[in-house]
Every structure is written in C-alpha cells, then in structure tokens.
C-alpha positions in Angstrom: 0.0 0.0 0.0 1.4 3.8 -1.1 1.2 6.8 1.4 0.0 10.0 0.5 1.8 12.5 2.0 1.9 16.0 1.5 5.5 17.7 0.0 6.9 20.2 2.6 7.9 22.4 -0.1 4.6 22.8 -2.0 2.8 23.4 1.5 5.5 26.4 2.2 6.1 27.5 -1.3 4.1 30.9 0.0 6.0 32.0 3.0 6.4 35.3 4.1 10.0 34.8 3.7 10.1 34.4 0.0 8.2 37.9 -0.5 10.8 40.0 -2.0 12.7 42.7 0.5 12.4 46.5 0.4 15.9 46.8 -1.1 15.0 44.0 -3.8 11.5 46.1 -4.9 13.8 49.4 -4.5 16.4 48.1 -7.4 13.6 46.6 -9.6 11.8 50.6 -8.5 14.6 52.1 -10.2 15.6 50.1 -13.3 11.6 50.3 -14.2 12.6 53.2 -16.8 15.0 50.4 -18.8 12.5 47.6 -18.4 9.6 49.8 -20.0 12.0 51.3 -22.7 12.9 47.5 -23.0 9.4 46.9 -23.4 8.6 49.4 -25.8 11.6 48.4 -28.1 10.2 44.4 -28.2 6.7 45.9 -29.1 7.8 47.9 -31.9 10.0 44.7 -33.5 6.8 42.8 -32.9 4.9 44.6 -35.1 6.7 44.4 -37.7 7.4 40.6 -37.7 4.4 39.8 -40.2 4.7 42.4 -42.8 7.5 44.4 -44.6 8.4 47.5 -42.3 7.1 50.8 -43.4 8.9 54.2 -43.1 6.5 55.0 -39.9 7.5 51.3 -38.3 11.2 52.4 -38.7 10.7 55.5 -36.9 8.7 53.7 -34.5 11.8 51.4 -33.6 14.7 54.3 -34.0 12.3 56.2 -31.2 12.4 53.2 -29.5 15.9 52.7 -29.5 17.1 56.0 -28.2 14.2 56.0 -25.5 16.2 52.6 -24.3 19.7 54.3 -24.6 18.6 57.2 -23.1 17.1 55.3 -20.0 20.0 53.2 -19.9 22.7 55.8 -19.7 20.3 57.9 -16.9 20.5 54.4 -14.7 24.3 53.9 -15.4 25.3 57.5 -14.3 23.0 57.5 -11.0 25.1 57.0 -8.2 24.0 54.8 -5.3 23.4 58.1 -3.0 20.5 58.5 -5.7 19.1 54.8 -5.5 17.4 54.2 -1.9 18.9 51.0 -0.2 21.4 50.3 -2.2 24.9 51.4 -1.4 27.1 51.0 2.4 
C-alpha cells in the first residue's frame, strides 16, 4: 500500500520569507525606466514581424531605440546616493 503524503515544499512554497525585500523592490523601483523602454523596443520589433516594415515602423523602432539608450545611460550615471537601499 502507497502513502500519501503532502510535500513540505509545495505546502510552504508561499511563505512570508520568499516575498521580495524593500531593497529587492527598491532596485527593480529604479531600473523600471529600462524595463519599459525595453518593453517598448520588443513591441515595436513585434509589429513588424508579419509584414514588410514601413517608413513609420522604422521611426517607431529608431524612437524606440534612443528611449532605451537614453534610460540606460540615466540608470548607469545615478550614483548609489540616488538609489534608496542600495549602497554602504
């Protein structure tokens, strides 16, 4: 005869404990900017996937592009005084 028993992990898999931390939602808080611009950039591809790109898709991506740069050099120069919980 087989035992049913119940898996530890499955039963905890929703602790408190796994929640993510200030600090963890504080660095996700400030590279939001990137992930959007990131975002952004994959949704303009996207749309042109299916179909030959016209001139307004193009601009759509190049927009998109320099929005990414753009957010990616403001989160590069920050300094950790500018990023709450990060830093010593």
């Amino acid at each position: 005869m087989n035992h049913i028993v119940t898996v530890q992990e499955a039963v905890t898999a929703f602790a408190e404990w796994l929640e993510p931390t200030d600090a963890e939602l504080n660095a996700i808080d400030s590279e939001m900017p990137v992930i959007l611009a990131d975002v952004d950039l994959l949704d303009a591809q996207l749309i042109t996937l299916d179909r030959t790109p016209s001139e307004l898709d193009a601009q759509r991506i190049r927009r998109a592009w320099r929005r990414l740069l753009t957010a990616r050099c403001e989160q590069a120069n920050r300094t950790t005084e500018d990023m709450p919980g990060v830093g010593a």
